[in-house]
Backbone as CSV, one residue per row, in Angstrom:
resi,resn,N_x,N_y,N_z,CA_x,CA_y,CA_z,C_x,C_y,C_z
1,UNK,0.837,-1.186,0.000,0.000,0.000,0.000,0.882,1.250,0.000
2,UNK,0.607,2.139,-0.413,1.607,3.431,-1.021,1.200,4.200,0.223
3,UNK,2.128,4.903,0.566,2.060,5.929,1.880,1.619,7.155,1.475
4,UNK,0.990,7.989,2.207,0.207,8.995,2.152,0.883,10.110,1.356
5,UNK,2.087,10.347,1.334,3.200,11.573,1.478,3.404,11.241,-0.292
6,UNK,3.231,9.896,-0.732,3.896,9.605,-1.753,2.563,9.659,-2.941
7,UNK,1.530,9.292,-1.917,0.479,9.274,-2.776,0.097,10.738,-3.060
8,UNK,-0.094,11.981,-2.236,-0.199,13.530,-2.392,0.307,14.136,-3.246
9,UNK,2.163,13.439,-3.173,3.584,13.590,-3.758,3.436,15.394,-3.172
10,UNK,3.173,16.009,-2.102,3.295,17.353,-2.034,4.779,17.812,-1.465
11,UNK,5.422,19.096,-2.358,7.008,19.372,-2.210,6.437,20.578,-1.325
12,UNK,6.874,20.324,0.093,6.788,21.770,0.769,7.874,22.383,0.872
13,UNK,7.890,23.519,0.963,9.843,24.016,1.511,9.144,24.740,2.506
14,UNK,10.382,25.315,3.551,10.144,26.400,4.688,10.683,27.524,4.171
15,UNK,10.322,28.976,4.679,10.710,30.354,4.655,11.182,30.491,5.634
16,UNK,11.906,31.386,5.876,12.099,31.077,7.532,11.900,33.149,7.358
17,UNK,11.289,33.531,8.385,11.194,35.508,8.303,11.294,35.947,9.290
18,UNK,11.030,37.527,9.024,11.238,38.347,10.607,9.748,38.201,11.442
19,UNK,10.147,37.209,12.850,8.859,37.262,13.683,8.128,38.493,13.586
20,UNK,6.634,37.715,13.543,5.567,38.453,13.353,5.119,39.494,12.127
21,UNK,6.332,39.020,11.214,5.555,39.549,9.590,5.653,38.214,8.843
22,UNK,4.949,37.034,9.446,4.763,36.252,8.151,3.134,36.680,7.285
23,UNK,2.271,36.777,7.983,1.129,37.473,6.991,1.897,38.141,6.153
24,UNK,2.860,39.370,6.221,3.139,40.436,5.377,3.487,39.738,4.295
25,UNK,4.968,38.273,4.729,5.939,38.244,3.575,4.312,37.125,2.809
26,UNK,3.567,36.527,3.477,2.829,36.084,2.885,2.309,36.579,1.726
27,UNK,1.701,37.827,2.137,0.985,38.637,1.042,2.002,39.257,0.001
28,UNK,3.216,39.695,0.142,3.777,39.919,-0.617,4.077,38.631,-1.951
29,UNK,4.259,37.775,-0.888,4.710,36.137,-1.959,3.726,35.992,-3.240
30,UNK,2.435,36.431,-2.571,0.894,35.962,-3.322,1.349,36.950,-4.656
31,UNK,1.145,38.392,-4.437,1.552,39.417,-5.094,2.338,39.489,-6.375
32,UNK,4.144,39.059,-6.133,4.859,38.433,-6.867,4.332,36.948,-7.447
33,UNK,3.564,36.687,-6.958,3.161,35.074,-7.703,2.651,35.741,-8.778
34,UNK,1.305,36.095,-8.570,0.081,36.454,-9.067,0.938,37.016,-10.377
35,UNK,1.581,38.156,-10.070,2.067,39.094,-11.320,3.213,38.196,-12.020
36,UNK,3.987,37.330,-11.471,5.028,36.714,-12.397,3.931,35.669,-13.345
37,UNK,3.273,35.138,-12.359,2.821,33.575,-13.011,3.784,32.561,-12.812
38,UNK,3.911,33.012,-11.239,4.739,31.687,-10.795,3.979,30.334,-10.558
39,UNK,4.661,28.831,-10.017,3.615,28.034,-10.016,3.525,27.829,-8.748
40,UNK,3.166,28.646,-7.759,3.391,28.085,-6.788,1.653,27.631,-5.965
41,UNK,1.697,26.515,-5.568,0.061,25.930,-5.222,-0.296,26.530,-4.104
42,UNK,0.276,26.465,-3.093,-0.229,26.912,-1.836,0.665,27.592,-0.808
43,UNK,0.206,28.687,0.158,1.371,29.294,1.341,0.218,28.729,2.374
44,UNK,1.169,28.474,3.523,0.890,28.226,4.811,1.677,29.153,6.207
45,UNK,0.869,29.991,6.818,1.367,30.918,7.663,0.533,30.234,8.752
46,UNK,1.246,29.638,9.594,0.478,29.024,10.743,0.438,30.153,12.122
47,UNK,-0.673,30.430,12.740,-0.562,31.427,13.845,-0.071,30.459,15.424
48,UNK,0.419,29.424,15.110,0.875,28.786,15.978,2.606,28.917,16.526
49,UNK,2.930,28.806,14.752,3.948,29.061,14.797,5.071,30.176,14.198
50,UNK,5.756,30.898,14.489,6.067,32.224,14.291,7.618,32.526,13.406
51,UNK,7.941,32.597,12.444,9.074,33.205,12.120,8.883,32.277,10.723
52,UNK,7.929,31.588,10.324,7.597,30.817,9.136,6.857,30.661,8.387
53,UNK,7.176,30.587,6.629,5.923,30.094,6.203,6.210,28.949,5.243
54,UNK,5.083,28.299,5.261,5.194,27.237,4.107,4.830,27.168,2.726
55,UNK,5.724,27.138,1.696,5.388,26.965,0.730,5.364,25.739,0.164
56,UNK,3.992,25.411,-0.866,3.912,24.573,-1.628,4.546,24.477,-3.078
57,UNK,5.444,23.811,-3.512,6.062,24.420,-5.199,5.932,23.045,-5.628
58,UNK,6.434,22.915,-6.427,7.123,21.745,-7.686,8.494,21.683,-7.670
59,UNK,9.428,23.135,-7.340,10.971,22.677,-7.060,11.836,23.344,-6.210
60,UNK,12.583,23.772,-5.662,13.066,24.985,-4.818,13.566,25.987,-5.685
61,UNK,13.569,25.495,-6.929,13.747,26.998,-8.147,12.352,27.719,-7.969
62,UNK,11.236,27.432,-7.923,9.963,28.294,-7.928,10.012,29.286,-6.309
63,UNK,10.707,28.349,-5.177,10.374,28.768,-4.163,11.511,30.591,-4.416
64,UNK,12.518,29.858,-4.290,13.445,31.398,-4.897,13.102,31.904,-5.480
65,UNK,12.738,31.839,-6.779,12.025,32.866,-7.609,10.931,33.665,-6.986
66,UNK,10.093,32.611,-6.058,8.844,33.585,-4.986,9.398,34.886,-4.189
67,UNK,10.656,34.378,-4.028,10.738,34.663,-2.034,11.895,36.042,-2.499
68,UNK,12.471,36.006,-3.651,13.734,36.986,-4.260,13.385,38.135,-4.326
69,UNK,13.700,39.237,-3.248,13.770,40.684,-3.031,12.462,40.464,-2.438
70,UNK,11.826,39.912,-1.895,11.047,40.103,-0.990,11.294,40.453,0.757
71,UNK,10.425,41.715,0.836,10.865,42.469,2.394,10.730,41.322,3.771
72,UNK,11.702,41.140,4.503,11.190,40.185,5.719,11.415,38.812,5.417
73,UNK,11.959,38.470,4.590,12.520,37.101,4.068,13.979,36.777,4.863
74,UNK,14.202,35.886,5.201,15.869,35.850,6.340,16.080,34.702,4.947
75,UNK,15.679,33.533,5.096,16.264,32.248,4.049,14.856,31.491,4.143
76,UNK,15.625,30.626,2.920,15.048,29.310,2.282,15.527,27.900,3.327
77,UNK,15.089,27.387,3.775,15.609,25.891,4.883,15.595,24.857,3.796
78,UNK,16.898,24.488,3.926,17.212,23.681,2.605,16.280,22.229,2.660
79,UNK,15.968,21.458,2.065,15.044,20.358,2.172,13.510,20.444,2.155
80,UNK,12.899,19.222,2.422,11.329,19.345,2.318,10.852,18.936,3.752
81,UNK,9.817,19.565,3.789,8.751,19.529,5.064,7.443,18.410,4.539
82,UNK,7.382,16.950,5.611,6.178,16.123,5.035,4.973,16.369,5.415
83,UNK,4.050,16.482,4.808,2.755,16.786,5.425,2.435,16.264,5.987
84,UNK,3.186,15.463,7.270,2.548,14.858,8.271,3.355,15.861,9.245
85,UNK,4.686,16.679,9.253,4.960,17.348,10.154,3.652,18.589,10.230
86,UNK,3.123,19.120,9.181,2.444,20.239,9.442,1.285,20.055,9.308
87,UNK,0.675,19.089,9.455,-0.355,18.342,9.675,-1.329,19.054,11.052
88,UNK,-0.285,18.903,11.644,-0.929,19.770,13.324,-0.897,21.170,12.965
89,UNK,-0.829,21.673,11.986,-0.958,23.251,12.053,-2.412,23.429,11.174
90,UNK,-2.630,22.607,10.713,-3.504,22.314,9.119,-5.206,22.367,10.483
91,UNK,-4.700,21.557,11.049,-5.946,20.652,12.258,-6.259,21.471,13.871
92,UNK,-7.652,22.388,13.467,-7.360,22.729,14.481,-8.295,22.198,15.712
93,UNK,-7.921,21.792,16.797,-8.550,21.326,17.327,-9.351,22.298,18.658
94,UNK,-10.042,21.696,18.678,-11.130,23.410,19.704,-10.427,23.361,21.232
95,UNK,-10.103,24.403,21.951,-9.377,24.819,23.004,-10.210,24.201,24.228
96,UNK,-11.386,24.278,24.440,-12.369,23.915,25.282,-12.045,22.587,25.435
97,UNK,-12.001,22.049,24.530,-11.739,20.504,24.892,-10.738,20.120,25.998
98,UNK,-9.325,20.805,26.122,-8.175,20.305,26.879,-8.433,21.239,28.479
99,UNK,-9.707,22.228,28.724,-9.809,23.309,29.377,-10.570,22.848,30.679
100,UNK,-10.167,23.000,31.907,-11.023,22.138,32.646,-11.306,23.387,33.683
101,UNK,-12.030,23.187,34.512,-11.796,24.028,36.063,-10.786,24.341,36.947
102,UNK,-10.682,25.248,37.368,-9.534,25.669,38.433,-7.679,25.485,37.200
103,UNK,-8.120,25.385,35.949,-6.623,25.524,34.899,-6.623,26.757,35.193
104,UNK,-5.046,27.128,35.218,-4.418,28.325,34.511,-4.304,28.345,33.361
105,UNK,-4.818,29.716,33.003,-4.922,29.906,31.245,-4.246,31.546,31.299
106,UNK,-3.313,31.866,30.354,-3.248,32.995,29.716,-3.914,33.966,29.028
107,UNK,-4.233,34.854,29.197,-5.227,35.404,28.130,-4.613,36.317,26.904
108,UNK,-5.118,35.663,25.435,-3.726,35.967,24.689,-5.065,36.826,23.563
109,UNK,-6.254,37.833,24.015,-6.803,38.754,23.089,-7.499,39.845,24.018
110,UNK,-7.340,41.313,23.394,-8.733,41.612,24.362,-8.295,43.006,25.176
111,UNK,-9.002,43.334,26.142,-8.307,44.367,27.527,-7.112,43.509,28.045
112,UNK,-7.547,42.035,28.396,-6.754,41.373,29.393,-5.748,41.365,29.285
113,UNK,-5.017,41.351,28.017,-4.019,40.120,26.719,-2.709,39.730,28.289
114,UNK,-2.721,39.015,28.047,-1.111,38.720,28.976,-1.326,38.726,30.561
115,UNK,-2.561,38.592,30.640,-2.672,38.669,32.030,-2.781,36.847,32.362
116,UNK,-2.659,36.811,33.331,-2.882,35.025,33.934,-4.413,34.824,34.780
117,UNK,-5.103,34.324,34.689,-6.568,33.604,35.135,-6.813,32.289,35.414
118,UNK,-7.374,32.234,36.370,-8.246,30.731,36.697,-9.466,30.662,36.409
119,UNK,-9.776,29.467,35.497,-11.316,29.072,35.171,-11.991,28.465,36.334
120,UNK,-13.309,29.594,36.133,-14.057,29.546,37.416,-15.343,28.443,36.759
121,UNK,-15.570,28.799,35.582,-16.763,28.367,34.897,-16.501,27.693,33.246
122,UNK,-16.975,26.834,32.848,-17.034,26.540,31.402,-17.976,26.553,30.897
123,UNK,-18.862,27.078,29.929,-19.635,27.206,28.963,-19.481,26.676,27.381
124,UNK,-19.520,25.122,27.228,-19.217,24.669,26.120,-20.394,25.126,25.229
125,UNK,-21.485,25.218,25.673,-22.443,25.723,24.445,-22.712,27.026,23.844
126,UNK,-21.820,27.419,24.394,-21.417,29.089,23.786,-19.903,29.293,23.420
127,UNK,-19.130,28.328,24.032,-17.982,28.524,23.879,-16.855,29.226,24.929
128,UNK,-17.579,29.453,25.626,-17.047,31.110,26.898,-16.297,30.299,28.231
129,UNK,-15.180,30.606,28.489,-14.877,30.458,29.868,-15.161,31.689,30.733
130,UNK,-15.334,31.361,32.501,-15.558,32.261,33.176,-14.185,32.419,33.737
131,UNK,-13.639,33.430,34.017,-12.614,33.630,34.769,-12.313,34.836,35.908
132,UNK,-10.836,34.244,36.238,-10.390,34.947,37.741,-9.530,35.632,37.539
133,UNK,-9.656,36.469,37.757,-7.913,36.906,36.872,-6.687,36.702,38.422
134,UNK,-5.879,36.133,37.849,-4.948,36.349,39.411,-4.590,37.645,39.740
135,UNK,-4.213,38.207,38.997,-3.211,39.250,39.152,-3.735,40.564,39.479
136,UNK,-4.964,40.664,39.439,-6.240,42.047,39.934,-6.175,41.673,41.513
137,UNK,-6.269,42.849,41.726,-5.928,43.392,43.536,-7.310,42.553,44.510
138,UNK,-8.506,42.756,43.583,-9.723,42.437,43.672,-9.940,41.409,42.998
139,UNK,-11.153,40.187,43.456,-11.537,39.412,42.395,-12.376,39.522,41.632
140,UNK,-12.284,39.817,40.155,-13.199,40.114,39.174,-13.241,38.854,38.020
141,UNK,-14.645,38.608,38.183,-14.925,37.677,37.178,-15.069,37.594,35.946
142,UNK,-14.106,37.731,34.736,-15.100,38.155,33.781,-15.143,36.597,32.108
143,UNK,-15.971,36.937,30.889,-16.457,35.981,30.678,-15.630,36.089,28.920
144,UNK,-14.895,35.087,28.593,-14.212,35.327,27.210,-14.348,34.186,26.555
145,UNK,-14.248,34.772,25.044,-14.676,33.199,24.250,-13.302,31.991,24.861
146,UNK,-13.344,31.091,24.458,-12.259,29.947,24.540,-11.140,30.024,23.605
147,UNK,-10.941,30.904,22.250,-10.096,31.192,21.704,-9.335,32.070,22.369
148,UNK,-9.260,32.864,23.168,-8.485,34.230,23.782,-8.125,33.664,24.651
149,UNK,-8.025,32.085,25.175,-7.045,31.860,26.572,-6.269,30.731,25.581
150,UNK,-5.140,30.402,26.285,-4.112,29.663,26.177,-3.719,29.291,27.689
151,UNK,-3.894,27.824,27.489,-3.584,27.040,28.871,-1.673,27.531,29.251
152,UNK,-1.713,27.364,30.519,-0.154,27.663,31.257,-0.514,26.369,32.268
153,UNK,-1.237,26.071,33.107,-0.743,24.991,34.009,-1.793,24.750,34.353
154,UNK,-1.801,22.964,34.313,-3.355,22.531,34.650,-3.720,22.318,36.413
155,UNK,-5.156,22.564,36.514,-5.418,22.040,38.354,-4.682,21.173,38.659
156,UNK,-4.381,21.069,40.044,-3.913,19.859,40.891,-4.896,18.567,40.907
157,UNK,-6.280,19.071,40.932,-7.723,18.044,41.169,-7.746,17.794,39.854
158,UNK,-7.011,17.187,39.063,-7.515,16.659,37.585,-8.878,15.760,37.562
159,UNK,-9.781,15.992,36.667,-11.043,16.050,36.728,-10.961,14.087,36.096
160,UNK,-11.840,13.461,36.643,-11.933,12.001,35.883,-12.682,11.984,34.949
161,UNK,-13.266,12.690,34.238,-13.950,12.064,33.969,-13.468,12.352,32.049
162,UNK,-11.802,12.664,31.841,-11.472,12.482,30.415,-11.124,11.154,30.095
């Protein structure tokens, strides 16, 4: 039986850029595509991961030709990336799921951004955690979707019932 990677046959390369302008060099890449008529199939800018993007080509001559005098470009990472490494960037899986009571979560959108909280409450049918914020003088509760936290350290009372 033929393996997945071989059956796709997809050639990824990496970009490697200046953190926090891969959207930019992204859009620029599209730009220069569009107007050369390069062949390039697909970019991948994962918000997971930061200082990269992925391109899809046919050879690492297309990828250079993309990426040449483009602003925020550092290099080309010599070799190919299998679509089973970026597989987890492709898949996203919902935050609520790994999110339990009494976790520390980060809050990474918003007034809060960067502040640290304990989940007081979960609301899977809306999506919303309730939270504590640690770091307020006072305890104030307040209520954010499940995308705007990022776990930091789970309860001590791990819950049985995953």
């Amino acid at each position: 039986m033929e393996n997945d990677e071989d059956q796709y046959s997809a050639k990824i390369f990496v970009v490697k850029t200046t953190t926090g302008q891969e959207r930019n060099v992204a859009r620029l890449i599209t730009t220069k595509v569009k107007i050369s008529k390069i062949p390039i199939k697909a970019l991948l800018v994962p918000d997971t991961l930061k200082g990269y993007v992925f391109i899809e080509a046919d050879g690492p001559h297309l990828v250079e030709e993309a990426i040449a005098g483009v602003r925020h470009v550092r290099s080309r990472i010599p070799g190919l990336v299998s679509f089973s490494e970026i597989e987890r960037y492709l898949i996203r899986k919902p935050v609520l799921e790994n999110l339990f009571e009494d976790d520390v979560v980060e809050i990474t959108g918003g007034p809060f951004k960067g502040m640290r909280a304990k989940i007081t409450r979960i609301d899977k049918s809306k999506g919303e955690v309730t939270l504590e914020l640690l770091e307020a003088t006072f305890t104030l509760p307040i209520t954010v979707h499940s995308d705007y936290v990022k776990l930091v350290q789970r309860s001590k009372n791990k819950p049985s019932e995953t």
